[in-house]
Structure formats: C-alpha cells, structure tokens
C-alpha positions as CSV (number, residue, x, y, z in Angstrom):
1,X,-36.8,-41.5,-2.4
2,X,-35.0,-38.7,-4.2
3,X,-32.1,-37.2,-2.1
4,X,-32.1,-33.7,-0.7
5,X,-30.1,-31.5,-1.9
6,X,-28.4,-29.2,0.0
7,X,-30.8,-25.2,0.4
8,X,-27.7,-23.5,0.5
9,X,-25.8,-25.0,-2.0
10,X,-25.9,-21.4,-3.8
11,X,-24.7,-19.6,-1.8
12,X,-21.6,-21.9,-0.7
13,X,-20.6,-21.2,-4.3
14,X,-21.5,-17.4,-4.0
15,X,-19.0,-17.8,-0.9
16,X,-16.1,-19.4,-2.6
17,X,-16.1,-17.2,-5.4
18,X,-15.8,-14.4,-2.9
19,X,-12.9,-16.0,-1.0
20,X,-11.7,-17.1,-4.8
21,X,-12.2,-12.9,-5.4
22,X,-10.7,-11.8,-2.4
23,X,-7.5,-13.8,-2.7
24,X,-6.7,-12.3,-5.7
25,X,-7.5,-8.9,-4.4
26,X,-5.0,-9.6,-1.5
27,X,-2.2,-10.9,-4.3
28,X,-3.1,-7.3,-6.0
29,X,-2.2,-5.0,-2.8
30,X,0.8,-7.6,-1.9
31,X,2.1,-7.0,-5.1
32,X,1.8,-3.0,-5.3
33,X,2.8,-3.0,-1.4
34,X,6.0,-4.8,-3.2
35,X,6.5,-2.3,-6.0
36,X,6.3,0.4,-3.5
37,X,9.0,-0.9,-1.4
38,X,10.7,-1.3,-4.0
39,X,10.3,2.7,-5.2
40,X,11.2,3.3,-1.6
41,X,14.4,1.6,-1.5
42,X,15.2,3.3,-5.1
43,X,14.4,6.6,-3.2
44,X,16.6,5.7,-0.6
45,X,19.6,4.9,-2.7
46,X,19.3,8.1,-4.5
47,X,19.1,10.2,-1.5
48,X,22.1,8.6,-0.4
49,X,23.8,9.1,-3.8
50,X,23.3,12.9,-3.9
51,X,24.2,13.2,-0.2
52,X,27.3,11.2,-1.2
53,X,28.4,13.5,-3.7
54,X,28.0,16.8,-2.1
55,X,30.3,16.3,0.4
56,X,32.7,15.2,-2.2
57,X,31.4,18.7,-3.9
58,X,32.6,20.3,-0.2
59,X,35.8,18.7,0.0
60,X,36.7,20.1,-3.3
61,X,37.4,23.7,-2.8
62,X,37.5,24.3,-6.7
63,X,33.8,23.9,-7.4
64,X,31.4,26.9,-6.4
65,X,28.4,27.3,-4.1
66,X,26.0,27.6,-6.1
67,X,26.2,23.9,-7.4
68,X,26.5,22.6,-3.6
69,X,23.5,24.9,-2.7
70,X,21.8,23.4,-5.9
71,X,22.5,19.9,-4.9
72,X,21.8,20.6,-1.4
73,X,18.0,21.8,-2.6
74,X,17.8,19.1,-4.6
75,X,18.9,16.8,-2.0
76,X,15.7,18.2,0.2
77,X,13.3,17.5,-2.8
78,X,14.3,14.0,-2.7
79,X,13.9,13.5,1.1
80,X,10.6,15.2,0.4
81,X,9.9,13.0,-2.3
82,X,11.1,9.9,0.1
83,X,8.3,10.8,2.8
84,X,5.7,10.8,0.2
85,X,6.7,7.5,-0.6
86,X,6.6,6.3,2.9
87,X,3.1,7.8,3.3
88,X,2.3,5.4,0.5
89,X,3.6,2.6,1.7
90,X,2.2,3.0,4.8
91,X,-1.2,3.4,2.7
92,X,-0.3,0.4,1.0
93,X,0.3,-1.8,4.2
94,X,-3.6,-0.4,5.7
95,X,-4.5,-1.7,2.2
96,X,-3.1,-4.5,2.4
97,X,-4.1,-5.8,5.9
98,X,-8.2,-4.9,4.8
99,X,-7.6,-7.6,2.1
100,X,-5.8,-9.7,4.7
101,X,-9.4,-9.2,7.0
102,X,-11.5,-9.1,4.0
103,X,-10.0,-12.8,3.3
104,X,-10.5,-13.8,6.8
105,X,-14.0,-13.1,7.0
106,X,-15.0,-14.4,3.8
107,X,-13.1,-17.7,4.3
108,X,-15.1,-17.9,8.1
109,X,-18.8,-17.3,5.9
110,X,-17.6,-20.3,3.6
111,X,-16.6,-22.2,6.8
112,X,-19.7,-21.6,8.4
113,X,-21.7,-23.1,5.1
114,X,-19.4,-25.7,4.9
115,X,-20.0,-26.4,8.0
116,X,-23.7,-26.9,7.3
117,X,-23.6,-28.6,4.2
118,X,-21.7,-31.4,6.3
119,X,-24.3,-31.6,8.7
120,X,-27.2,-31.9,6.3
121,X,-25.3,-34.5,4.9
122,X,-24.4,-36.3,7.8
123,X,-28.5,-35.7,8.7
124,X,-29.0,-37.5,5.4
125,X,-26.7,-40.3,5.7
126,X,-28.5,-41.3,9.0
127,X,-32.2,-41.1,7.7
128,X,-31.1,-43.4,4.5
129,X,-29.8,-45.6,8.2
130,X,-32.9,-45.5,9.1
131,X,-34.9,-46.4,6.4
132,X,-32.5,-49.2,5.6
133,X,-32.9,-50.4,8.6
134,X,-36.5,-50.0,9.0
135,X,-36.8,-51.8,6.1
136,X,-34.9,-54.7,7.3
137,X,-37.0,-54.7,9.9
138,X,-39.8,-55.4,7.8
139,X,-38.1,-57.9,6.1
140,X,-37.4,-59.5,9.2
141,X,-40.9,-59.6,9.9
142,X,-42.2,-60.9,7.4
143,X,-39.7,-64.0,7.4
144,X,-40.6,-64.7,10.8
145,X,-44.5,-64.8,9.5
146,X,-43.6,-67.1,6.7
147,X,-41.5,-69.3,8.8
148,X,-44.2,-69.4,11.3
149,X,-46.7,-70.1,9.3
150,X,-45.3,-73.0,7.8
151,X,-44.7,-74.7,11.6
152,X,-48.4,-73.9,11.9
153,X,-49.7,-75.7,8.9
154,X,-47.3,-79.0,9.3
C-alpha cells in the first residue's frame, strides 16, 4: 500500500518561506534601527560640539555677537534636527517590534503544521503496526493449520 502523504505538506512550505521572509524583514528594520542610532549618536556629538564652542566664543570677549547669536541659532536647528531623529528612531523601534511579532506569529502557524505533520506521521507509523502485525497474525494462523493438519493425517 502506497504511503500517505502528508495534505498539508504545501502549506508547511508556504509557512517556512514566510518565517524564512519574515526573518529577513526583521534583520532589515534591525539594521536601519542600527543606522539610525547611529545618526542619532552623530547628532548628539555635534550638538555637543557646537555647544562646546560657543561658550569658548563667550569666554572670548574679542569675537562679536552676531557669530555667538549665529552659532546659538544654529545650535537650536541641530537640537531640532536631533528630535526628528529621535522621532525616527522611535518609528524605527514600533517597526521593529511588528517584525519581532510578525516573526512570532508566523513561526507559531509553522509550529502548528509541524505539529500536524508529526501526528499524521506518527498515525501512519502505527497503521503500517498494524498491518504488520495483522499480517503476522495470519501467518501465525496459517502455520498452526499446517502444523495441525499434519498431526491429523499421521
């Protein structure tokens, strides 16, 4: 008798090319999460830098206002510049986390197949026990016949 094969067996592979597809979605967003930390951290230093050197500007006496209150609106445009790039990375991280989710549930609908596959298989495995021993059964039989018949005739 010709094994069974296993209904689902198309859509287990549907499954693990998702999980496959949402892995490497979730290695995209990790790595732009870590490229934007990275331009945040670069923003940071350079707000840092310009707040650094205008108050060596006010210490010197020499230079004028106008390049202090130059620096200082410059110095504003960065920390604007610095909140946009924390609204991204908090973007990034919501992002991130749905492929996180995304993974989960896919690798649970895989589980759940897997899961099912097994069973069949194990269903299988004990109807070919079955048979097997069904058949040896017969066999059994059928010895006993032969061996009973020849007591008979003697």
């Amino acid at each position: 008798m010709a094994r069974r094969s296993f209904r689902f067996e198309p859509l287990l592979r549907y499954r693990e090319q998702i999980v496959e597809l949402r892995q490497q979605e979730l290695a995209l967003e990790e790595r732009a999460l870590q490229a934007q930390m990275g331009r945040l951290a670069q923003m940071r230093r350079e707000v840092q830098l310009v707040a650094r050197r205008i108050g060596d500007w006010q210490q010197r006496t020499k230079l004028g206002c106008e390049l202090i209150v130059s620096g200082l609106g410059h110095l504003e445009y960065l920390r604007g510049q610095e909140q946009v790039e924390q609204a991204r990375l908090a973007e990034m991280r919501r992002r991130v986390e749905r492929a996180r989710e995304a993974l989960t549930r896919a690798m649970q609908e895989q589980r759940t197949l897997e899961r099912l596959k097994e069973r069949h298989m194990a269903e299988l495995h004990q109807e070919e026990l079955r048979r097997e021993s069904s058949i040896l059964d017969e066999i059994g039989v059928i010895q006993y016949h032969r061996s009973t018949e020849g007591k008979e005739e003697g």
